[in-house]
DSSP file (Angstrom, degrees, kcal/mol; ACC not computed):
  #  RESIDUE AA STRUCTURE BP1 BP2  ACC     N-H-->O    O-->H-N    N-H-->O    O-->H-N    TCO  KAPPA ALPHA  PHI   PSI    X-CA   Y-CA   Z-CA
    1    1 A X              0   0    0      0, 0.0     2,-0.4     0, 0.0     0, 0.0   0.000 360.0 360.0 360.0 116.8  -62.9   -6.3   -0.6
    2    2 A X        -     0   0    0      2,-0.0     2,-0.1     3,-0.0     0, 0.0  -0.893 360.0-155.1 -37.9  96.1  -63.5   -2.7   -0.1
    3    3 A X        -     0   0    0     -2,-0.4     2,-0.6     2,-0.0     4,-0.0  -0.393  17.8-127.1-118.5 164.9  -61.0   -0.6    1.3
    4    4 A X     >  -     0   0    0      1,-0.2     4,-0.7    -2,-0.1    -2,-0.0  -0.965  23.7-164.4-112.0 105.5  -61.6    2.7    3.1
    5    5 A X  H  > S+     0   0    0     -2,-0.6     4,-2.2     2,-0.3    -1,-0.2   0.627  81.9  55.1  58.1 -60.6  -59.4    5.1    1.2
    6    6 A X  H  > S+     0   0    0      1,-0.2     4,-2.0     2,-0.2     5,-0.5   0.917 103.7  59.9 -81.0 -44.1  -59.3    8.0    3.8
    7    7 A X  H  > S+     0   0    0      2,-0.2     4,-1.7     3,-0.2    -2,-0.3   0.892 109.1  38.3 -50.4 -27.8  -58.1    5.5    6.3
    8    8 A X  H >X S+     0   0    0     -4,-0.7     4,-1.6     1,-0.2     3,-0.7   0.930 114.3  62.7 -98.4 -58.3  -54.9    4.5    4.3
    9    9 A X  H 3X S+     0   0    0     -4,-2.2     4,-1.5     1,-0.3    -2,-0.2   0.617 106.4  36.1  26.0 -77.2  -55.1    8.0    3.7
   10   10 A X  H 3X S+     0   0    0     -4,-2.0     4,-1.0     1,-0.3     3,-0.4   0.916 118.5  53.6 -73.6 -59.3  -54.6    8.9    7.5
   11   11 A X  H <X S+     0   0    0     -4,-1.7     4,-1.6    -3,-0.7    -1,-0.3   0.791 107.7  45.9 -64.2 -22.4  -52.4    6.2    7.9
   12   12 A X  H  X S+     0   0    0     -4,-1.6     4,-1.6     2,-0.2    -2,-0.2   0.752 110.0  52.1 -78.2 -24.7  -49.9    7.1    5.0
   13   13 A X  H  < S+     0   0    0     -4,-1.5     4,-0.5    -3,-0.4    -3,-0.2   0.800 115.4  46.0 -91.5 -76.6  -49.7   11.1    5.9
   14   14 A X  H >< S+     0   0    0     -4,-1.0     3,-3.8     2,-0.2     4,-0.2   0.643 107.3  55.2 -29.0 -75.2  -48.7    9.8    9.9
   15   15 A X  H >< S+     0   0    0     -4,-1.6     2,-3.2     1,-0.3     3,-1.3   0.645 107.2  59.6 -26.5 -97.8  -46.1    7.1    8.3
   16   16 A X  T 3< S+     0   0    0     -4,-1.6     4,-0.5     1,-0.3    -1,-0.3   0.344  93.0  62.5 -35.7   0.6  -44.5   10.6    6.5
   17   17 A X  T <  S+     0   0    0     -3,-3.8    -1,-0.3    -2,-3.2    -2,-0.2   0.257  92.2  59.6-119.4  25.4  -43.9   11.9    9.3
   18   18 A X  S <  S+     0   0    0     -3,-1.3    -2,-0.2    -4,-0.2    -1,-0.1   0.426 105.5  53.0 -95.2  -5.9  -41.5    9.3   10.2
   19   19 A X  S    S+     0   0    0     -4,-0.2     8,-0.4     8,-0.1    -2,-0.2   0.612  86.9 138.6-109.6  -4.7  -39.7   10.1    7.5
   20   20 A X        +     0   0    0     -4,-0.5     2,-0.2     6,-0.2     6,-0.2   0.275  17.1 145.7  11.6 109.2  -39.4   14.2    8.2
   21   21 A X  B  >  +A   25   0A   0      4,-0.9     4,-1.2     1,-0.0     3,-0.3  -0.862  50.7  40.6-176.0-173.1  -36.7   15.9    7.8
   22   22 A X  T  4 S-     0   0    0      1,-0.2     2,-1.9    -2,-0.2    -2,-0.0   0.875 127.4 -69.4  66.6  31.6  -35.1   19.4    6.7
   23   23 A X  T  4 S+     0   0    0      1,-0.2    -1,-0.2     2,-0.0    -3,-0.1  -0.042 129.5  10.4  73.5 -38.3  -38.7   20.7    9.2
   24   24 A X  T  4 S+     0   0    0     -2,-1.9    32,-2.9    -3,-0.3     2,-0.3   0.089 101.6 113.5-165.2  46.4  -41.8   19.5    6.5
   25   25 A X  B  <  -A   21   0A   0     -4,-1.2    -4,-0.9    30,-0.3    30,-0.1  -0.660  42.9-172.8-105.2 165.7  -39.7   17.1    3.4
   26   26 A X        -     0   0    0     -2,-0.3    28,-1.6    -6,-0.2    -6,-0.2  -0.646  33.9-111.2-163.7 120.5  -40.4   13.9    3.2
   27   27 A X  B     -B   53   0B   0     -8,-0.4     2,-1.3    26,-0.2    26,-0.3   0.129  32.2-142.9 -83.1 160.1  -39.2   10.9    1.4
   28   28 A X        +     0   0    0     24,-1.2    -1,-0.2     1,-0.2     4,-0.1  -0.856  53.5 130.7-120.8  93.6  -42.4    9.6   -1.4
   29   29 A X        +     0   0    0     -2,-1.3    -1,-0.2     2,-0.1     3,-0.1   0.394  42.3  98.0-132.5  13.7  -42.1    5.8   -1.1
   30   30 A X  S    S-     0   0    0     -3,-0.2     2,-0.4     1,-0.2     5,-0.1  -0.111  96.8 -62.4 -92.4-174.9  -45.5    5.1   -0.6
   31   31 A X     >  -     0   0    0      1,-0.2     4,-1.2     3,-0.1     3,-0.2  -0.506  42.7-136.2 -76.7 124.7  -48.1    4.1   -3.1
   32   32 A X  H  > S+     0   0    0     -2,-0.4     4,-1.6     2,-0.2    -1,-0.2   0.654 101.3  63.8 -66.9 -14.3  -48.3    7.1   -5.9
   33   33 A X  H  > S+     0   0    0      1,-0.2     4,-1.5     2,-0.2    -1,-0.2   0.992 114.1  32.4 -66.8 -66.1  -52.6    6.7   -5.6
   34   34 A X  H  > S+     0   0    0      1,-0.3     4,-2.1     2,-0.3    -1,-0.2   0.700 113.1  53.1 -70.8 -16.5  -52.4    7.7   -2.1
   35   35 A X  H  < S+     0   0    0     -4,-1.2     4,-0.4     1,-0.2    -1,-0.3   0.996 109.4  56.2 -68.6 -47.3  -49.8    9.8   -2.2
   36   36 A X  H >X S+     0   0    0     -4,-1.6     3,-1.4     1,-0.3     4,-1.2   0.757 110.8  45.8 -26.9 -61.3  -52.1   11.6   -5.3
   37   37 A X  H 3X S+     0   0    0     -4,-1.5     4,-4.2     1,-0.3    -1,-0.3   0.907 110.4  46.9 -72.8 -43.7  -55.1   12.0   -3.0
   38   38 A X  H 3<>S+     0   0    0     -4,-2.1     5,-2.0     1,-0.2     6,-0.4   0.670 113.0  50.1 -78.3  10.8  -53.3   13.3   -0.2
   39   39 A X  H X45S+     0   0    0     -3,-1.4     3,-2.3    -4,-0.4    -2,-0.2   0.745 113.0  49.3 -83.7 -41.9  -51.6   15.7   -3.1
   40   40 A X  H 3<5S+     0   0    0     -4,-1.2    -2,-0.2     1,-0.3    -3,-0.2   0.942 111.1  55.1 -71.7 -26.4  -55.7   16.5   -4.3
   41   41 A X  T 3<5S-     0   0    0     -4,-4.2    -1,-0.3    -5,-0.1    -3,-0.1   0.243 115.5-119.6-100.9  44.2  -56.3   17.2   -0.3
   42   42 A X  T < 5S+     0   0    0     -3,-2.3    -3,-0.2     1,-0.1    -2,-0.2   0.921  80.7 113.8  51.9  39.7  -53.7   19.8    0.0
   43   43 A X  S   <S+     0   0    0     -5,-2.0    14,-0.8     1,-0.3     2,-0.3   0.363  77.2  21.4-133.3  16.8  -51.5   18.2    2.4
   44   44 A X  B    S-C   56   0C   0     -6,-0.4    -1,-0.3    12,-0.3    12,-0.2  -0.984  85.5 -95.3-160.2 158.4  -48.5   17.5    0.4
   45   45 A X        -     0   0    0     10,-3.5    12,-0.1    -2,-0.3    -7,-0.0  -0.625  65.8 -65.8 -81.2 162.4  -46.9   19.0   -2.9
   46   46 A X        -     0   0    0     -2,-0.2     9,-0.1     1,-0.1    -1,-0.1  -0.122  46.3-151.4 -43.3 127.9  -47.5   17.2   -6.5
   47   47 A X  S    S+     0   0    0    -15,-0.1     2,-1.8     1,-0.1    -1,-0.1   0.738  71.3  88.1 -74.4 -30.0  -45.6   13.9   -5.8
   48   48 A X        +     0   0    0    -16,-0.1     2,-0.3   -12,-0.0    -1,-0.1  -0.436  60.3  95.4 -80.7  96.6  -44.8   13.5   -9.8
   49   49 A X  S    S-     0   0    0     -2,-1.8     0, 0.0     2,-0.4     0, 0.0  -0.926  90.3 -95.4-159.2-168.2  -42.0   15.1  -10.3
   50   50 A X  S    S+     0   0    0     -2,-0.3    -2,-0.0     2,-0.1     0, 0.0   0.831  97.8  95.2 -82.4 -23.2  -37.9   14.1  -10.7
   51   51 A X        -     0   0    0      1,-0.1    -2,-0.4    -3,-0.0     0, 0.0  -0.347  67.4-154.4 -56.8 136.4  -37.5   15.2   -6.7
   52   52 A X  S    S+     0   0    0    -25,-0.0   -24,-1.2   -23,-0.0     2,-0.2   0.173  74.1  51.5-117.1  56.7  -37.8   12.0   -4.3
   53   53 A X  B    S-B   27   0B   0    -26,-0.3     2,-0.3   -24,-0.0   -26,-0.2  -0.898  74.0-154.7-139.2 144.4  -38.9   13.6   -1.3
   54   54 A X        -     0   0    0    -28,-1.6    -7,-0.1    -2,-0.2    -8,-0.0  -0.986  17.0-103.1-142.6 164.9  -42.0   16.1   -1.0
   55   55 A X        -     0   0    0     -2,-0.3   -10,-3.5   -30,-0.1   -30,-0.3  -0.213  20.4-137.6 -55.2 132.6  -43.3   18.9    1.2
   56   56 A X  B     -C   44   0C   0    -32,-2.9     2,-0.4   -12,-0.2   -12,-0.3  -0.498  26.1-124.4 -50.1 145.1  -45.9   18.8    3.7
   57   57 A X    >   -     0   0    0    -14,-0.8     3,-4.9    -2,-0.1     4,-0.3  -0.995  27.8-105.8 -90.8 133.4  -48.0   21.5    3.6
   58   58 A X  T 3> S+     0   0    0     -2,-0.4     4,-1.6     1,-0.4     5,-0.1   0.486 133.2  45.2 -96.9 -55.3  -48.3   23.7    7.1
   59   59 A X  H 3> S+     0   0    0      2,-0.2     4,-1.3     3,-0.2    -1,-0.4   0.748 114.2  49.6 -40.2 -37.4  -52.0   21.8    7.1
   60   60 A X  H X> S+     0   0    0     -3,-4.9     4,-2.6     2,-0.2     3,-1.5   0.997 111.1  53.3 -79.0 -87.1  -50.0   18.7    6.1
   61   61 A X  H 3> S+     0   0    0      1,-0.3     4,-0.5    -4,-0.3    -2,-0.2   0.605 108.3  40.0  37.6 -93.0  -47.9   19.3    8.7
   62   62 A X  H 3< S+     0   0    0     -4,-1.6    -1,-0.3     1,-0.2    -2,-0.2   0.560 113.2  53.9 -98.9 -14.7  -49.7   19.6   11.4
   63   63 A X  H <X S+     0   0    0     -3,-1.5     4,-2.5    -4,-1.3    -1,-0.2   0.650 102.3  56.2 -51.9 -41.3  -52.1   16.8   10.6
   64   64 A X  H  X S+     0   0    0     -4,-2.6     4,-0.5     2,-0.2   -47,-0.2   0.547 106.2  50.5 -88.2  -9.3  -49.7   14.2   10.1
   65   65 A X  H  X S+     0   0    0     -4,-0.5     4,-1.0    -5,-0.3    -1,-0.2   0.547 116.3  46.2 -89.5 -23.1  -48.0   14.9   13.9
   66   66 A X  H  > S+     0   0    0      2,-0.2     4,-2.6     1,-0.2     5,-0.3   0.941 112.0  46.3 -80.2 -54.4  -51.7   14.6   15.2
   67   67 A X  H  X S+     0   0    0     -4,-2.5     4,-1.0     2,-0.2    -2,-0.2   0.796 116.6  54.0 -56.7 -37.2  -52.4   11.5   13.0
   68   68 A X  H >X S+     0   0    0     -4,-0.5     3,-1.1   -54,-0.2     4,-0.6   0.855 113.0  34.9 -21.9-118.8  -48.7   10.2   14.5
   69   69 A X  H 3X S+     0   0    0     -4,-1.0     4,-0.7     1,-0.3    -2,-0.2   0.308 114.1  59.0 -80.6 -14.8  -49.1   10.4   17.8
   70   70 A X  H 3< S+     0   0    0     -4,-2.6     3,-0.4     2,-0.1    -1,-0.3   0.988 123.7  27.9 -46.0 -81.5  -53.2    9.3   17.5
   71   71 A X  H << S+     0   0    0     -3,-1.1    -2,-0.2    -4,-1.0    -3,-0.2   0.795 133.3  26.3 -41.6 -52.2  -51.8    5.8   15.8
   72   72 A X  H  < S+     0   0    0     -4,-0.6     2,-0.4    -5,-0.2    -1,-0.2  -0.107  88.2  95.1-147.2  18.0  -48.4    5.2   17.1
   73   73 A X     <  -     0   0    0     -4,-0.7     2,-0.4    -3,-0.4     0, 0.0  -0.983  65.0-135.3-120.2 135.2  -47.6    6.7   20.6
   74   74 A X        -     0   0    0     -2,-0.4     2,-0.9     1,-0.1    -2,-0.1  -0.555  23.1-153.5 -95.6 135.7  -48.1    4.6   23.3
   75   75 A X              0   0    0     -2,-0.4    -1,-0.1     1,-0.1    -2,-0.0  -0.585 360.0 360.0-111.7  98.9  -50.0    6.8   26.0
   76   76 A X              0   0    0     -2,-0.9    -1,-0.1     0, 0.0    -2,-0.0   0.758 360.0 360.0-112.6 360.0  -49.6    5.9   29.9
């Protein structure tokens, strides 16, 4: 099976921003590959380290509310 990588991608930084809070923290309970990629594409801070939450970045941010409400808001 082949999996599309930037799609769980896309889908992982939207999921983090159901977990938001304290304006662009976020809890890291997802799977450390993807969190790692979305770390390599600037849109979060290094997930390894003792914290277990990390920052969006402003990019991160503001991506992950579009990628929300894209996915997971019902539009009528």
């Amino acid at each position: 099976m082949d999996i599309d990588a930037d799609r769980i991608d896309d889908a992982l930084l939207a999921l983090l921003y159901l977990g938001l809070h304290d304006r662009d923290r976020v809890w890291k309970t997802f799977d450390w590959k993807a969190m790692n990629r979305l770390h390599v594409k600037g849109l979060i801070t290094d997930p390894v380290n003792k914290s277990k939450s990390v920052v969006l970045t402003e990019e991160g941010l503001r991506e992950s509310e579009r990628l929300f409400q894209e996915m997971f808001v019902f539009r009528r």
